[in-house]
mmCIF file of the C-alpha atoms, coordinates in Angstrom:
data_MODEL
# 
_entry.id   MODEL 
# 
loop_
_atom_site.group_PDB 
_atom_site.id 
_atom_site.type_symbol 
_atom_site.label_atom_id 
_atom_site.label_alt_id 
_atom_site.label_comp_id 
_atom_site.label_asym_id 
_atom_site.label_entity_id 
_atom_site.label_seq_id 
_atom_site.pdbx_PDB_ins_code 
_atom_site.Cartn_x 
_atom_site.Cartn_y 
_atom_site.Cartn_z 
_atom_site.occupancy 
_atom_site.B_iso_or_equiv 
_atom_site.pdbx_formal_charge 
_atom_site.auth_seq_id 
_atom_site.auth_comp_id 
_atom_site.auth_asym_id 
_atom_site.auth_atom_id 
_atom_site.pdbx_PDB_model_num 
ATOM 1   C CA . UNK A 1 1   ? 36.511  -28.332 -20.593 1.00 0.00 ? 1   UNK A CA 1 
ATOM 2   C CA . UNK A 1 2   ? 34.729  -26.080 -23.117 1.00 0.00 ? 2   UNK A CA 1 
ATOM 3   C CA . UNK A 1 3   ? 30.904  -27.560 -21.615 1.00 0.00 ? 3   UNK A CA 1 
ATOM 4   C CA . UNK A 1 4   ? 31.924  -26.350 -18.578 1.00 0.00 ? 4   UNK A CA 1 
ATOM 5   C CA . UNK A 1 5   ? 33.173  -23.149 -19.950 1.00 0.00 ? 5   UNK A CA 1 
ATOM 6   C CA . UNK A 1 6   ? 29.492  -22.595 -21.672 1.00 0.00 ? 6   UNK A CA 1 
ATOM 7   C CA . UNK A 1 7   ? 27.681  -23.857 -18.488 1.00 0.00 ? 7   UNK A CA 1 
ATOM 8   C CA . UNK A 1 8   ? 28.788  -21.193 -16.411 1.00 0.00 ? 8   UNK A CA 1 
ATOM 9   C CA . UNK A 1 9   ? 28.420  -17.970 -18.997 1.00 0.00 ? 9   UNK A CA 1 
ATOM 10  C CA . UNK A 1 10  ? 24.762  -19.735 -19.583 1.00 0.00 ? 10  UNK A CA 1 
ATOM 11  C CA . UNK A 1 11  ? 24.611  -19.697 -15.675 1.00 0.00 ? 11  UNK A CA 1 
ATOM 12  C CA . UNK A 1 12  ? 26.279  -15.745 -15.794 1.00 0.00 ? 12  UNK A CA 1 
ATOM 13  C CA . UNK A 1 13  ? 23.588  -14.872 -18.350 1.00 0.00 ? 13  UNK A CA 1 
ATOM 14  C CA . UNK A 1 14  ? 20.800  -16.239 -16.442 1.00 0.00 ? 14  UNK A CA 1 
ATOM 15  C CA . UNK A 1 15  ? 21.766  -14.665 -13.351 1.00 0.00 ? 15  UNK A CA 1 
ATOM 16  C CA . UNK A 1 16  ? 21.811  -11.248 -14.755 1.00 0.00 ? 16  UNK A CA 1 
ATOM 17  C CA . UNK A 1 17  ? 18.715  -11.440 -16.342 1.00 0.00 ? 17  UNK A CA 1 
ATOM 18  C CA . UNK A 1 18  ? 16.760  -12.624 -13.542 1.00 0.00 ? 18  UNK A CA 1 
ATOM 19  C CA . UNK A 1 19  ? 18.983  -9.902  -11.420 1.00 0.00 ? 19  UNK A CA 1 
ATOM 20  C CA . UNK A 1 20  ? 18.537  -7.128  -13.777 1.00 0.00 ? 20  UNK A CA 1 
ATOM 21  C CA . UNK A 1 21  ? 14.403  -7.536  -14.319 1.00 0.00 ? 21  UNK A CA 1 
ATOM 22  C CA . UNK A 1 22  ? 14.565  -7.504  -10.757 1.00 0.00 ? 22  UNK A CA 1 
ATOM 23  C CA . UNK A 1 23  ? 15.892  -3.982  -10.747 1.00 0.00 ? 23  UNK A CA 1 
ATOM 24  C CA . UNK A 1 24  ? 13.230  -2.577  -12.943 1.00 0.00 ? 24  UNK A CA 1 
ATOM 25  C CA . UNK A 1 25  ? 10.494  -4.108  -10.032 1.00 0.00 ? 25  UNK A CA 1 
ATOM 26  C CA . UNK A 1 26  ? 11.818  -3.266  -6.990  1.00 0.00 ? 26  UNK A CA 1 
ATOM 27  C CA . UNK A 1 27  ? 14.509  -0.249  -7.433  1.00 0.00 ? 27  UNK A CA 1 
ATOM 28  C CA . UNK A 1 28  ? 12.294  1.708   -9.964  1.00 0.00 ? 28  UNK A CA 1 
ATOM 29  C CA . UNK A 1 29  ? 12.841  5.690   -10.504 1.00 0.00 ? 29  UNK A CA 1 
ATOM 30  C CA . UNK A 1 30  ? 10.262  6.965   -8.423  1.00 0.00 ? 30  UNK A CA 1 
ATOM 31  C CA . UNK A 1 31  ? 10.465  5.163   -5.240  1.00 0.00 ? 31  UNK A CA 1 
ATOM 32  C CA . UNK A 1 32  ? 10.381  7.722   -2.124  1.00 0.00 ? 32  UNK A CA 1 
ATOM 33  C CA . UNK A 1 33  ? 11.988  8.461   0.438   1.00 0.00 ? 33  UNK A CA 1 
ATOM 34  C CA . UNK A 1 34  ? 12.350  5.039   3.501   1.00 0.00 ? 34  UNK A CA 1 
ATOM 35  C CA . UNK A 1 35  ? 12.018  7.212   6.253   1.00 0.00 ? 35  UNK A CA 1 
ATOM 36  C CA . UNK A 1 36  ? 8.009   8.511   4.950   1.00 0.00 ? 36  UNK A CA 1 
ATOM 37  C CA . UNK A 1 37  ? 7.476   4.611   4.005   1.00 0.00 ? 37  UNK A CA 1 
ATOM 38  C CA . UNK A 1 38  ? 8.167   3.966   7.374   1.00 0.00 ? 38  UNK A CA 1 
ATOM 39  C CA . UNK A 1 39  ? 6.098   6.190   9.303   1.00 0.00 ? 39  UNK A CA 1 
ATOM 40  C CA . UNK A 1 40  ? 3.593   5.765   7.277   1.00 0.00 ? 40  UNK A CA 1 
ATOM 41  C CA . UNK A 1 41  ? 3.858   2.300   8.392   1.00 0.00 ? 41  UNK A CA 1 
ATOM 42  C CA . UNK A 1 42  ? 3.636   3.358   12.221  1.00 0.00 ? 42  UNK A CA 1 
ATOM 43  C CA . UNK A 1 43  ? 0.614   5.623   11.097  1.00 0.00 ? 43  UNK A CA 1 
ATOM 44  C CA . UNK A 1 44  ? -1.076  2.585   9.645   1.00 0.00 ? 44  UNK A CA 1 
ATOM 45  C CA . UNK A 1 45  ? -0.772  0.258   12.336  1.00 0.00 ? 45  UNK A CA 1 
ATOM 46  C CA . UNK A 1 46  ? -1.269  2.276   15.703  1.00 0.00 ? 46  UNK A CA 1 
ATOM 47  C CA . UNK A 1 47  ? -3.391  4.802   14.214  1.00 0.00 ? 47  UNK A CA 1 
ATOM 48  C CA . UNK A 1 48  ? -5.225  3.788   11.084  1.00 0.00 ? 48  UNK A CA 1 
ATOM 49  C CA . UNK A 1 49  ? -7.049  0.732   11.786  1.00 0.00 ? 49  UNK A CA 1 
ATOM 50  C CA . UNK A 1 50  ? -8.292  1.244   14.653  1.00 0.00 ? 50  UNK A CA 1 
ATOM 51  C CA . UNK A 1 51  ? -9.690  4.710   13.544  1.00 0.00 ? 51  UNK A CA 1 
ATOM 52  C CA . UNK A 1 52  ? -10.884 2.489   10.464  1.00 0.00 ? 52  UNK A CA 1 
ATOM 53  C CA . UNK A 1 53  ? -12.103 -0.252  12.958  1.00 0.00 ? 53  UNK A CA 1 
ATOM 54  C CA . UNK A 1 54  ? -14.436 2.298   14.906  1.00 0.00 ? 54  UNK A CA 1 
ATOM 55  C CA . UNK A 1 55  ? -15.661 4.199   11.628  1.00 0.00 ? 55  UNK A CA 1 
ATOM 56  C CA . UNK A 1 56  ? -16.205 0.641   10.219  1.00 0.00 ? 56  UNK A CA 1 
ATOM 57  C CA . UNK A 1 57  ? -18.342 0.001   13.140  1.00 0.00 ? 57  UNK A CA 1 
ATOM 58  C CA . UNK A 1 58  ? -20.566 2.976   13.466  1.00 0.00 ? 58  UNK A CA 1 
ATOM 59  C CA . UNK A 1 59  ? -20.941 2.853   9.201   1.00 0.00 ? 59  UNK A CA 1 
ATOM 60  C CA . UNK A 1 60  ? -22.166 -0.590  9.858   1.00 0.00 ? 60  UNK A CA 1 
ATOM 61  C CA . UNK A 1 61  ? -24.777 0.705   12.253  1.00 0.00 ? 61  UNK A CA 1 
ATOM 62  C CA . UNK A 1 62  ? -26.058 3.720   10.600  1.00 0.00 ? 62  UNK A CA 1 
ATOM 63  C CA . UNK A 1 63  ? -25.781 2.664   6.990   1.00 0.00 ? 63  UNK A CA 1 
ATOM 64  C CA . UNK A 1 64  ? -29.566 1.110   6.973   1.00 0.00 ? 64  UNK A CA 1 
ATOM 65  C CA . UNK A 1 65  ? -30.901 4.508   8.645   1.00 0.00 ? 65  UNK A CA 1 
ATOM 66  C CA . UNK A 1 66  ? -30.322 6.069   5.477   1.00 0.00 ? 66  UNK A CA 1 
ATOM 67  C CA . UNK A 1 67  ? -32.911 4.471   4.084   1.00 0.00 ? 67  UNK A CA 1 
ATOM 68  C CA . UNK A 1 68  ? -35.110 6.892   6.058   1.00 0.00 ? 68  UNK A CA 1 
ATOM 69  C CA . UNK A 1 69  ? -33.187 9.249   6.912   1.00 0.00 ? 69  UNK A CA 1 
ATOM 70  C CA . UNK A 1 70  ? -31.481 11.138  3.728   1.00 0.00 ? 70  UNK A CA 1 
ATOM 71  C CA . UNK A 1 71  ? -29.684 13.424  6.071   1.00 0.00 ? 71  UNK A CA 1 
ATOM 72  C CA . UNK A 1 72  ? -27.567 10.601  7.002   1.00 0.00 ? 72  UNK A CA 1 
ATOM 73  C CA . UNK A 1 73  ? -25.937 10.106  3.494   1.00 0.00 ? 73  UNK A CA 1 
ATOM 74  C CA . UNK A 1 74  ? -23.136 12.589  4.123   1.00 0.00 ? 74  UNK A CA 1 
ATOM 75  C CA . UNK A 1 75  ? -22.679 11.277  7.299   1.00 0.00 ? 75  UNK A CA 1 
ATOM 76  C CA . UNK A 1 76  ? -21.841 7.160   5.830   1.00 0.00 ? 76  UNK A CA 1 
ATOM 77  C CA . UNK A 1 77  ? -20.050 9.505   2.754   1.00 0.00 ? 77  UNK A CA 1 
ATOM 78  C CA . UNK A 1 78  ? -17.451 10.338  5.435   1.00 0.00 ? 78  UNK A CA 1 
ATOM 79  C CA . UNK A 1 79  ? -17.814 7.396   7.160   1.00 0.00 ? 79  UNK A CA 1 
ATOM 80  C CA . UNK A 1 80  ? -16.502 4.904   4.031   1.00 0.00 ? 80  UNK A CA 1 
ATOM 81  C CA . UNK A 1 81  ? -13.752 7.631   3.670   1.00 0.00 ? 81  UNK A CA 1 
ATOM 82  C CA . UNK A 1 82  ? -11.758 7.050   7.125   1.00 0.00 ? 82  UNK A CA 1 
ATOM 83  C CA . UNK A 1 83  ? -12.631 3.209   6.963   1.00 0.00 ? 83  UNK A CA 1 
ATOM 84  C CA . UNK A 1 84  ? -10.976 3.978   3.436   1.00 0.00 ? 84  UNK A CA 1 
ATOM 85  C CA . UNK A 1 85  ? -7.764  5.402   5.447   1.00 0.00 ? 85  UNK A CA 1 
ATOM 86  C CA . UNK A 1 86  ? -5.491  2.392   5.896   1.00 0.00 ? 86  UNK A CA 1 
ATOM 87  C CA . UNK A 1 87  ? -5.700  2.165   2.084   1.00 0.00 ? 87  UNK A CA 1 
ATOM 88  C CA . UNK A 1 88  ? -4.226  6.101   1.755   1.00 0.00 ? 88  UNK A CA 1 
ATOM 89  C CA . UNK A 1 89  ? -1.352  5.060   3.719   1.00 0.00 ? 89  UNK A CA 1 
ATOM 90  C CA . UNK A 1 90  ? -0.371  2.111   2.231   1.00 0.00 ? 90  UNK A CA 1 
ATOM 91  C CA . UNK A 1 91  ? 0.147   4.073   -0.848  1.00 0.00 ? 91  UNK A CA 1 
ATOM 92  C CA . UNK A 1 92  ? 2.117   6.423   1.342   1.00 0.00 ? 92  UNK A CA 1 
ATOM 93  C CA . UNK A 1 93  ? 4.072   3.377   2.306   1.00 0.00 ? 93  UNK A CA 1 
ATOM 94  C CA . UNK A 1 94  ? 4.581   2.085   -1.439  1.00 0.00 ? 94  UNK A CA 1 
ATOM 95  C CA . UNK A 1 95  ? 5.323   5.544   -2.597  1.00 0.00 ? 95  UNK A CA 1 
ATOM 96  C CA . UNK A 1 96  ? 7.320   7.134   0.341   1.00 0.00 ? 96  UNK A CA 1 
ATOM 97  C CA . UNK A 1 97  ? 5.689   10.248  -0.114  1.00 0.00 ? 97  UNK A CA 1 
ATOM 98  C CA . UNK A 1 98  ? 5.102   12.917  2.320   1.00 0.00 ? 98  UNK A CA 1 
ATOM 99  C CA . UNK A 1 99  ? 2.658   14.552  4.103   1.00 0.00 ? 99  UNK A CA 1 
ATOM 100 C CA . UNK A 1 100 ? 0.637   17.034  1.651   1.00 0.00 ? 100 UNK A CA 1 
# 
């Protein structure tokens, strides 16, 4: 009787310890608020890439042009920054920041 007595506190002990290093991961101290995190999520999928899509597109396409043109520079500068946008809100996702 006393085996099964130290089976299940080593089972107890195990569970808590797998439960509680799962608190420090997923509930940690400076998780946001659910209702940013999730439209943030409806920004990134109807909105950010397919903005991303089309800037990837046109950086594709103008990117060698710069070669010749220096002017364009700026222009593929901004270019990598909104095909960089789905990126900015998934850390507004992860976070649950707001919007400033």
């Amino acid at each position: 009787m006393r085996a099964k007595g130290n089976a299940t506190h080593a089972l107890a002990i195990v569970i808590s310890v797998l439960f509680s290093s799962c608190d420090d991961v997923i509930f940690n101290s400076k998780m946001g608020n659910i209702l940013f995190s999730i439209i943030w999520l409806i920004i990134l999928i109807f909105i950010g890439f397919w903005i991303a899509g089309i800037a990837a597109g046109i950086y594709i396409l103008v990117l060698p042009f710069t070669v010749c043109i220096d002017a364009l520079s700026g222009l593929t500068d901004f270019l990598l920054s909104v095909v960089q946008f789905p990126k900015y809100c998934a850390q507004g996702i992860m976070e649950g920041k707001g919007f400033n």
